[in-house]
DSSP file (Angstrom, degrees, kcal/mol; ACC not computed):
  #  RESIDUE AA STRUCTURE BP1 BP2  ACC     N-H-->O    O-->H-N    N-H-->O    O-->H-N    TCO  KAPPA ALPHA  PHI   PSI    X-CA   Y-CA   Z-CA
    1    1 A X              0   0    0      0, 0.0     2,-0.1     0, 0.0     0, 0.0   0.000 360.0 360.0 360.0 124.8   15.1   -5.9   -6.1
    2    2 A X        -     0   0    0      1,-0.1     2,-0.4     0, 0.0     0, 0.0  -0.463 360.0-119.9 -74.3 152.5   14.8   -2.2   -5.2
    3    3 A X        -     0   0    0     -2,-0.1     2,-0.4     2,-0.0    -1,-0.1  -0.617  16.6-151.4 -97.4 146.2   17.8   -0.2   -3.7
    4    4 A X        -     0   0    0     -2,-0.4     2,-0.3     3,-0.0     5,-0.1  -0.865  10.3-173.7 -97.2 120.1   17.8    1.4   -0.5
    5    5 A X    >   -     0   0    0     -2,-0.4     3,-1.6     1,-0.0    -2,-0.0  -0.995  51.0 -65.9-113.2 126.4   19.8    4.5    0.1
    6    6 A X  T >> S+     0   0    0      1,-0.3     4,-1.9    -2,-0.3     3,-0.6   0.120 125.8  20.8  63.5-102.4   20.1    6.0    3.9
    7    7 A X  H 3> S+     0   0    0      1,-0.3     4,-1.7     2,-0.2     5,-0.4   0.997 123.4  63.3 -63.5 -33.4   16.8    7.3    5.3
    8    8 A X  H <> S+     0   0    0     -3,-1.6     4,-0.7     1,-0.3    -1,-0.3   0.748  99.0  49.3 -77.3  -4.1   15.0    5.2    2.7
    9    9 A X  H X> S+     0   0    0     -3,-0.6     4,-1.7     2,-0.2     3,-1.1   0.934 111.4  51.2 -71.6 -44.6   16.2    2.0    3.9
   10   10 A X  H 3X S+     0   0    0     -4,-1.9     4,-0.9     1,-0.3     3,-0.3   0.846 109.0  48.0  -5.0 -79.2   15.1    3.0    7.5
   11   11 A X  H 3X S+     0   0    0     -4,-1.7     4,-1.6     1,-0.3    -1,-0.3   0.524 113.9  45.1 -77.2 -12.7   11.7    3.9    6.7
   12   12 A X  H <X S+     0   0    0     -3,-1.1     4,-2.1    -4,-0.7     5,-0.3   0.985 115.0  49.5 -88.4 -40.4   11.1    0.7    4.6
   13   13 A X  H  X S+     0   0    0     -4,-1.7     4,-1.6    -3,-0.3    -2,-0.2   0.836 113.5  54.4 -27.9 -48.1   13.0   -1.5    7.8
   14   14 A X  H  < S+     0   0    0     -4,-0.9    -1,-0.2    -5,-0.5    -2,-0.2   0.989 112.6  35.7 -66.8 -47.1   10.3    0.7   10.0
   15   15 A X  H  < S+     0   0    0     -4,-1.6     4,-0.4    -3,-0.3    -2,-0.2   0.926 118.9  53.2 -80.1 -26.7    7.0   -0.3    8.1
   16   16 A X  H >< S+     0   0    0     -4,-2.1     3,-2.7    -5,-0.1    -1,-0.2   0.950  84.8 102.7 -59.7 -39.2    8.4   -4.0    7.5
   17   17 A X  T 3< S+     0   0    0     -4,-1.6     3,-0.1    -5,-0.3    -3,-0.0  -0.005  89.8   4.2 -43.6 128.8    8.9   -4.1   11.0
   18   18 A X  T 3  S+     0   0    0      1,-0.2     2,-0.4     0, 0.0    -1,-0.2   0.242  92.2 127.2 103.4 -53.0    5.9   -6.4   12.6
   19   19 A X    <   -     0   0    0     -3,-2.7    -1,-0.2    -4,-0.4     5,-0.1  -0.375  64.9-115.2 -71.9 127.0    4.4   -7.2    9.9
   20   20 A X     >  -     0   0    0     -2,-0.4     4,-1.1     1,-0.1    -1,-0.1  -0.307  25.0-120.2 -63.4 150.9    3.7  -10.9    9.2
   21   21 A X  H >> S+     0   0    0      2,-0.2     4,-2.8     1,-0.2     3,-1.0   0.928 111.6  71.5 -52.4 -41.9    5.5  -12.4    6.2
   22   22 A X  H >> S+     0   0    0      1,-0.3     3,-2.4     2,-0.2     4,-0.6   0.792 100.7  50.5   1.5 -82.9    1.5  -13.1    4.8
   23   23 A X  H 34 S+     0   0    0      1,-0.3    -1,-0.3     2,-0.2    -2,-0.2   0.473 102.7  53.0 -59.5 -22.4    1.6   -9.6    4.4
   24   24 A X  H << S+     0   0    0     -4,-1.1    -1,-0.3    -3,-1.0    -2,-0.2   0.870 125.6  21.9 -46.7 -61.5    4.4   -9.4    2.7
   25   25 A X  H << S+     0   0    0     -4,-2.8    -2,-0.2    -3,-2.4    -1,-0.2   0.651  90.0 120.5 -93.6 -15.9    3.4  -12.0   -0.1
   26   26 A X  S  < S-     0   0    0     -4,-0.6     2,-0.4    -5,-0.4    -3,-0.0   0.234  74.5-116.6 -82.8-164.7   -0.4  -11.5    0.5
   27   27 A X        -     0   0    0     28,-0.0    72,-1.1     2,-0.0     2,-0.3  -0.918  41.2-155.7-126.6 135.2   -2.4  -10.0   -3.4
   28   28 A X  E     -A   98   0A   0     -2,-0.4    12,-0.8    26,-0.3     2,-0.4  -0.879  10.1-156.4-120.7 166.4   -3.5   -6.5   -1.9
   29   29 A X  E     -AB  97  39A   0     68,-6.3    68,-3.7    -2,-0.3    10,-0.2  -0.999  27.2-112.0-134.5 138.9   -6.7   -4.5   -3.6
   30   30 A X  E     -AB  96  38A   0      8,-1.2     8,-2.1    -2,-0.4     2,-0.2  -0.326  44.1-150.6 -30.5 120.2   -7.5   -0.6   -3.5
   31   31 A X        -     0   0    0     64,-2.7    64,-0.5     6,-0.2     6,-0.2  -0.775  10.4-133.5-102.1-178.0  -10.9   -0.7   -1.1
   32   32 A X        -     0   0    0      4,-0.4     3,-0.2    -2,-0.2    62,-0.0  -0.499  25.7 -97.4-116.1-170.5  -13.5    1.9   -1.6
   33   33 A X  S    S+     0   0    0      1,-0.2    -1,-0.1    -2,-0.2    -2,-0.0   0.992 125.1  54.2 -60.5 -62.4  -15.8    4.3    0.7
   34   34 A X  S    S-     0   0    0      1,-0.0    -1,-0.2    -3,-0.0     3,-0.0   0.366 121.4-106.8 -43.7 -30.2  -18.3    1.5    0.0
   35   35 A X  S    S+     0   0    0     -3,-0.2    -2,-0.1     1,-0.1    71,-0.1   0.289  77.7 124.8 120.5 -23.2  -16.7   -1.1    1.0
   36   36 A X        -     0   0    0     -5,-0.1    -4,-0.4    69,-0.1     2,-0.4   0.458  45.4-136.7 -49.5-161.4  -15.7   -2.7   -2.6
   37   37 A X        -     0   0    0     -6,-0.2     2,-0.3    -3,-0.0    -6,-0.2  -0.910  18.3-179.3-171.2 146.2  -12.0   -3.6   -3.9
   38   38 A X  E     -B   30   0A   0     -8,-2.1    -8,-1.2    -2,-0.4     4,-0.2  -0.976  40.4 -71.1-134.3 123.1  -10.4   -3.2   -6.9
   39   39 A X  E >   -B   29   0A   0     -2,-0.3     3,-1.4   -10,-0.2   -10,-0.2   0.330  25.8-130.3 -29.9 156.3   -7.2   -4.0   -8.0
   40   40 A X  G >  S+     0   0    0    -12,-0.8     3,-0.7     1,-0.2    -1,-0.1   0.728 109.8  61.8 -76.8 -16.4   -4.0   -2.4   -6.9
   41   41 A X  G >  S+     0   0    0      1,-0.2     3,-0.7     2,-0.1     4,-0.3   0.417  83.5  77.1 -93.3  11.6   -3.1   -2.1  -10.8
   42   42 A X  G <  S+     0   0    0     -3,-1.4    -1,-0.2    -4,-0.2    -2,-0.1   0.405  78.4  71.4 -93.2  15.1   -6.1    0.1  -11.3
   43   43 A X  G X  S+     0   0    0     -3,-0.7     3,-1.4     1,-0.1     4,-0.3   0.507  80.1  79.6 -88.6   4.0   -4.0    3.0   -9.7
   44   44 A X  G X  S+     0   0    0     -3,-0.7     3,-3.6     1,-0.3     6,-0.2   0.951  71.6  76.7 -69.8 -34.2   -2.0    2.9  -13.1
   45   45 A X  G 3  S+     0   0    0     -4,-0.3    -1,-0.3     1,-0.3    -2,-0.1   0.702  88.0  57.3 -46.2 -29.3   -4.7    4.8  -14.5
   46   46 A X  G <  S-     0   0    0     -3,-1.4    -1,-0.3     1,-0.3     2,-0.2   0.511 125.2 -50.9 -93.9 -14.1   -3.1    8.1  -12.5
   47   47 A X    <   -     0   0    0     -3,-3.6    -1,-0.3    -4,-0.3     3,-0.2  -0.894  58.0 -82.5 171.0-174.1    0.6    7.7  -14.4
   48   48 A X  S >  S+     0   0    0     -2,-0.2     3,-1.2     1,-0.2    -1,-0.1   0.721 111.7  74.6 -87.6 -11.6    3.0    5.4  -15.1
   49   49 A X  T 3  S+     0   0    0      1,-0.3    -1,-0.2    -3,-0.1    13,-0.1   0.512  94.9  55.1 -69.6   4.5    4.8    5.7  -11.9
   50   50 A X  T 3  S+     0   0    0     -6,-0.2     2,-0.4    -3,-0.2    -1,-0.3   0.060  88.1 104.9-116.4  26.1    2.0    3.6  -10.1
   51   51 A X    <   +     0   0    0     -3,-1.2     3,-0.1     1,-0.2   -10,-0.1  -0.909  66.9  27.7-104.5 151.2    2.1    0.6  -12.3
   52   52 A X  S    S+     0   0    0     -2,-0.4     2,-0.8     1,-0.2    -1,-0.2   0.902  89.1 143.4  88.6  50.7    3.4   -2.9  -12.0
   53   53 A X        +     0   0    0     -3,-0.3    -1,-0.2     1,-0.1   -10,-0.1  -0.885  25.2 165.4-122.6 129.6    2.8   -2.4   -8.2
   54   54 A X        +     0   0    0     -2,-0.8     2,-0.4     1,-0.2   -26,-0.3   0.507  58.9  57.3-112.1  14.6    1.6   -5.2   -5.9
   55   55 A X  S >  S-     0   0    0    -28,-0.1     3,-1.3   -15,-0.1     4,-0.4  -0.976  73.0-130.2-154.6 123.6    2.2   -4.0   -2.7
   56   56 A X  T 3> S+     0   0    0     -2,-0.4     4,-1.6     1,-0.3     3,-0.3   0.721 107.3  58.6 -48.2 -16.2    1.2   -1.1   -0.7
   57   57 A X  T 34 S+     0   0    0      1,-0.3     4,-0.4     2,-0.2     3,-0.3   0.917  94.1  59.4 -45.9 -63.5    4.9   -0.8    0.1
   58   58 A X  T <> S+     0   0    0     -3,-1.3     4,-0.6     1,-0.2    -1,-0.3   0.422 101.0  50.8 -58.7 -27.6    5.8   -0.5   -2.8
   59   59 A X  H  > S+     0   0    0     -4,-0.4     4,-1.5    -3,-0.3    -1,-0.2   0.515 115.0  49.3 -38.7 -49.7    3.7    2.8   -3.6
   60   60 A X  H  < S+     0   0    0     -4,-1.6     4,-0.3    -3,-0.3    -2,-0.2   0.547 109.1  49.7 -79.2 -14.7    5.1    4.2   -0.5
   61   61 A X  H  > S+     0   0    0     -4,-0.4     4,-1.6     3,-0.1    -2,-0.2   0.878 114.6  44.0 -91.4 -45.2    8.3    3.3   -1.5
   62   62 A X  H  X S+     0   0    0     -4,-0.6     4,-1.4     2,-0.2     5,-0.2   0.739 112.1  50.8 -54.5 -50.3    7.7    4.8   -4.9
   63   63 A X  H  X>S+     0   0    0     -4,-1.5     5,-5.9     1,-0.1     4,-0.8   0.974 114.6  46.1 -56.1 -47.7    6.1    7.9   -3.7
   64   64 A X  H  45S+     0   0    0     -4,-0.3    -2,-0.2     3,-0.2    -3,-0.1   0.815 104.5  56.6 -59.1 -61.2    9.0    8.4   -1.3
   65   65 A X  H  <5S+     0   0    0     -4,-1.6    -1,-0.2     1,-0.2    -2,-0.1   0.863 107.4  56.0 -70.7 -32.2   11.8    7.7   -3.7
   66   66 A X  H  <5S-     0   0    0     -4,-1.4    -2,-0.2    -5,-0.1    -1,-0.2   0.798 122.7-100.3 -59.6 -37.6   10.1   10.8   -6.0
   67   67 A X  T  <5S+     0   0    0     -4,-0.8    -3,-0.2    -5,-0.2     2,-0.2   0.820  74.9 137.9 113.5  14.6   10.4   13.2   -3.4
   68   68 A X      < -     0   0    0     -5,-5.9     2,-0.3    -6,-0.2    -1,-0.2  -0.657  53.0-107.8-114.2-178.1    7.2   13.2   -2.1
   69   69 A X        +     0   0    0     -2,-0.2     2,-0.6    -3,-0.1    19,-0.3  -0.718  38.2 174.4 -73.8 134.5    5.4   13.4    1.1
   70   70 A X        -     0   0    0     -2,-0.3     2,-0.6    17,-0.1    17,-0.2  -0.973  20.1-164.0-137.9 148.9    3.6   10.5    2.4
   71   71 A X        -     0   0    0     15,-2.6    15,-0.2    -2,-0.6     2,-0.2  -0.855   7.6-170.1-135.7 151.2    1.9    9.5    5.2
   72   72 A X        -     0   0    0     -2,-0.6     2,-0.3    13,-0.2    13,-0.2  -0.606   7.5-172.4-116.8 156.0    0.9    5.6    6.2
   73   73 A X  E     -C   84   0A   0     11,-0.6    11,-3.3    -2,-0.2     2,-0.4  -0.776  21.1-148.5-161.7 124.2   -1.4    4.7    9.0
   74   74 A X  E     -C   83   0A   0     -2,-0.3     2,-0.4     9,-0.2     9,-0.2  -0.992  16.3-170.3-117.7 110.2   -1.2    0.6    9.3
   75   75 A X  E     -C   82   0A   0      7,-1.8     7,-0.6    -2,-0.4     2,-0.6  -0.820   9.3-156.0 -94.2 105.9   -4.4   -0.9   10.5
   76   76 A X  E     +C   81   0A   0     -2,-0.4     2,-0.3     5,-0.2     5,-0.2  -0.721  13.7 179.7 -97.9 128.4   -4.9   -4.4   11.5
   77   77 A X        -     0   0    0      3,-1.0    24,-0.1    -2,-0.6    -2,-0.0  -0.800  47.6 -97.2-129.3 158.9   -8.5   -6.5   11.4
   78   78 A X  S    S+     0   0    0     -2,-0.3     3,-0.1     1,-0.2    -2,-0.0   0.650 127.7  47.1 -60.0 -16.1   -9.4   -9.8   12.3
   79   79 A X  S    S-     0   0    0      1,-0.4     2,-0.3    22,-0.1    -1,-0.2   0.948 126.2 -64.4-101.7 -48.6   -9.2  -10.8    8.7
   80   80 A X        -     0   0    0     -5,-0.1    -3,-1.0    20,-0.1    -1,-0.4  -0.891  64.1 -48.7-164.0-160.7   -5.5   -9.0    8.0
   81   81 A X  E     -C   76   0A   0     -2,-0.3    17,-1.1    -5,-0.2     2,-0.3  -0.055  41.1-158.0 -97.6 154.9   -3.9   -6.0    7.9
   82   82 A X  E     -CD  75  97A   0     -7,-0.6    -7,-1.8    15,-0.2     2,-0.5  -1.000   3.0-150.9-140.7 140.1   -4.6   -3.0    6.3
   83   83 A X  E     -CD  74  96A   0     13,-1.9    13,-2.5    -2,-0.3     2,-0.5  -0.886   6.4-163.0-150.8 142.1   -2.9    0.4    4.9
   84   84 A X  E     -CD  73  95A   0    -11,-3.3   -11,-0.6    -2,-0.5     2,-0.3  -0.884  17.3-175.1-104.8 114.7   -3.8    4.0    4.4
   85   85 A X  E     - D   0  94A   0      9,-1.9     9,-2.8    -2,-0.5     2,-0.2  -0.691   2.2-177.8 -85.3 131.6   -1.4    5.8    2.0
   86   86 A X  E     + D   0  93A   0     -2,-0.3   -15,-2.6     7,-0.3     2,-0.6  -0.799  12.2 176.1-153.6  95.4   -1.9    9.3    1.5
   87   87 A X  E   > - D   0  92A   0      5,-0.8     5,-1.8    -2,-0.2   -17,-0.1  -0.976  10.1-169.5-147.5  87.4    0.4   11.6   -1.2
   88   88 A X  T   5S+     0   0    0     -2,-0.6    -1,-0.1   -19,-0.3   -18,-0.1   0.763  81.6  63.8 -66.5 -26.6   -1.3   15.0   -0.9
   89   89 A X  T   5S+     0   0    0    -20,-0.3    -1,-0.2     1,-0.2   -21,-0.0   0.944 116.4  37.2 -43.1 -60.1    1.2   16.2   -4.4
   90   90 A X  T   5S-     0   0    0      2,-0.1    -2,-0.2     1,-0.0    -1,-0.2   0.401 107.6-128.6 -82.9 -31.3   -0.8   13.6   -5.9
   91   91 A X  T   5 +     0   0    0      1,-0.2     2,-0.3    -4,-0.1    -3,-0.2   0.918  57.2 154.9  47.1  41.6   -4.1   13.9   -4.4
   92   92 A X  E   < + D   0  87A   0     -5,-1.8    -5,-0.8     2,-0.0     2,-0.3  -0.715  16.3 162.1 -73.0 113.3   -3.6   10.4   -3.8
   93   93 A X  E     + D   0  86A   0     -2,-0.3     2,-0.3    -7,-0.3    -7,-0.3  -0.887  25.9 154.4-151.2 120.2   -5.9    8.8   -0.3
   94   94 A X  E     - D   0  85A   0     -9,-2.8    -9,-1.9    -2,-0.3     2,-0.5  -0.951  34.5-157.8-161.0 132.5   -6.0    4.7   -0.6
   95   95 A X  E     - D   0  84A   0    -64,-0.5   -64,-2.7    -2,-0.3     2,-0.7  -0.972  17.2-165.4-124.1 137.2   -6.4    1.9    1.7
   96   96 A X  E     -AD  30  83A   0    -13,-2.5   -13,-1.9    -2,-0.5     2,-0.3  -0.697   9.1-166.6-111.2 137.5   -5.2   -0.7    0.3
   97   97 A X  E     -AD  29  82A   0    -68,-3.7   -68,-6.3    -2,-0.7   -15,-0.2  -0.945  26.4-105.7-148.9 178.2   -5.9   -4.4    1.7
   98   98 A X  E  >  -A   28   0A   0    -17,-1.1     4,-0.5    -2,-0.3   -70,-0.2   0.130  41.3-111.2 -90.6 175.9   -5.2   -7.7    1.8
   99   99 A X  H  > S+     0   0    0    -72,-1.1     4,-0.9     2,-0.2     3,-0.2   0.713 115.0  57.5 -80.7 -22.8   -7.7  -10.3    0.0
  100  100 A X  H >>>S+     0   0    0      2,-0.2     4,-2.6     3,-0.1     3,-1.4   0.942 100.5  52.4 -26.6 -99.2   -8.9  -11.7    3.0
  101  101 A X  H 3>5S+     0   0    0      1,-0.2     4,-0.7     2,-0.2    -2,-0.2   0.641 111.7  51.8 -16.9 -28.4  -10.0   -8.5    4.2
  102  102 A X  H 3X5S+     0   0    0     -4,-0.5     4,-1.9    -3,-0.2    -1,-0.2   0.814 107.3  55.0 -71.5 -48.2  -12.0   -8.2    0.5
  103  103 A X  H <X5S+     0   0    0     -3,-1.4     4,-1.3    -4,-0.9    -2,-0.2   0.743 109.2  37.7 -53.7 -53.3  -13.3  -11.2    1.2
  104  104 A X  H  <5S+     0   0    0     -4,-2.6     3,-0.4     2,-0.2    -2,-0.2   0.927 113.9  61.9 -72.6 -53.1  -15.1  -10.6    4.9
  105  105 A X  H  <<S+     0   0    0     -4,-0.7    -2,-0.2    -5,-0.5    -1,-0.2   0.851 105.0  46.0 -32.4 -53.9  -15.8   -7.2    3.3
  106  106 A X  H  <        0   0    0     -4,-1.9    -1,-0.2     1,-0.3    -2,-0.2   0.855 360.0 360.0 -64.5 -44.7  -18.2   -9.3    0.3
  107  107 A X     <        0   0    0     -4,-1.3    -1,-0.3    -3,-0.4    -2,-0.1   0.391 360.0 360.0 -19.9 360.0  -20.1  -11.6    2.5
């Protein structure tokens, strides 16, 4: 379990806030410009601080704990939830979604 100190418990309390537990548990994938998905563990490829992550949260949480800037925009569709993570240090831009959302996408 990760630890929360001061602002960074807030801000994780803020994005949890809302959300359904789904989302919480749900398997999320990287989408593309195109409309594809890819796993969330194909961000490892950019270091080791992006691996073993299954949750966009978690990436923000990570980003965050480093010292860097990030900014979230949380999008919701009829199939589930969605979020755009953005770490300009990084040159980092992902939305990351749920498998549902992958799913409508492939049809």
């Amino acid at each position: 379990m990760p630890k929360f100190h001061g602002s960074n418990l807030l801000v994780a309390a803020f994005l949890l806030v809302g959300l359904p537990s789904s989302a919480l548990s749900a398997e999320w994938f990287l989408m593309s410009r195109h409309g594809e998905c890819a796993p969330l563990s194909s961000l490892a490829r950019k270091g080791p601080e992006f691996r073993d992550l299954q949750t966009p949260y978690q990436l923000i949480d990570r980003m965050r704990a480093a010292g860097h800037h990030v900014d979230v925009k949380e999008h919701s569709s009829p199939n589930g939830p969605m979020v755009e993570v953005r770490v300009p240090a990084k040159e980092i831009g992902v939305m990351v979604v749920t498998a549902e959302v992958c799913k409508a996408l492939s049809r």
